[in-house]
N, C-alpha and C positions, 0 to 999 in steps of 0.2 A: 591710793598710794600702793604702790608696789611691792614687796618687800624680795628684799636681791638678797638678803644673805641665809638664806634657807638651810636647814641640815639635811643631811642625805639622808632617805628614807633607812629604815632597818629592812636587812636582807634575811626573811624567815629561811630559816633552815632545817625546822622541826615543828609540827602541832598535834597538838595532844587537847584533846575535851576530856570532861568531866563534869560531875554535879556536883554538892553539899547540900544538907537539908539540915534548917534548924528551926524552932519555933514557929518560924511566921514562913516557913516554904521550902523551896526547891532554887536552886539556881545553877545555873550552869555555869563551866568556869573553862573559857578559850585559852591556854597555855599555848605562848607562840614562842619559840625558843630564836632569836635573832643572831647577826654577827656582830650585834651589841651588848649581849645579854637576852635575862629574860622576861618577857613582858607578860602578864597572866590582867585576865578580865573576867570580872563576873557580870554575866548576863540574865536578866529576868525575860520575862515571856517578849515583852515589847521590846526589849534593846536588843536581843536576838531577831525578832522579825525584823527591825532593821539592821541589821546586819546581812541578813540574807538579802533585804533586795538593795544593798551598796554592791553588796560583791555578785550580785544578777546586774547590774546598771555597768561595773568596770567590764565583767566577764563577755556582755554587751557589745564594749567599744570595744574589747580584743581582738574579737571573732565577729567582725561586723556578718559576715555571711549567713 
């Protein structure tokens, strides 16, 4: 099944990284500033490495060349 009523994606217009560290580590925190607001993620070692290769796989089909 299809789904047709989809929302527009958010249009980043700002990103900012960072860390915090407490007790159990380190994480990193992707601050993406949209033209909906703002969306912030915190990232551990693994959800970063995927991160990097989503946006290696879009970056991809961009610039197929």
């Amino acid at each position: 099944m299809k789904r047709e009523d989809r929302a527009l994606p958010f249009v980043p217009t700002e990103i900012h990284v960072g860390t915090v560290e407490d007790d159990k580590g380190t994480l990193g925190i992707l601050s993406i500033q949209t033209t909906e607001g703002l969306l912030e993620i915190a990232l551990d070692e693994h959800a970063a490495d995927a991160i990097l290769n989503a946006v290696g796989a879009i970056k991809a089909k961009l610039n197929p060349t």
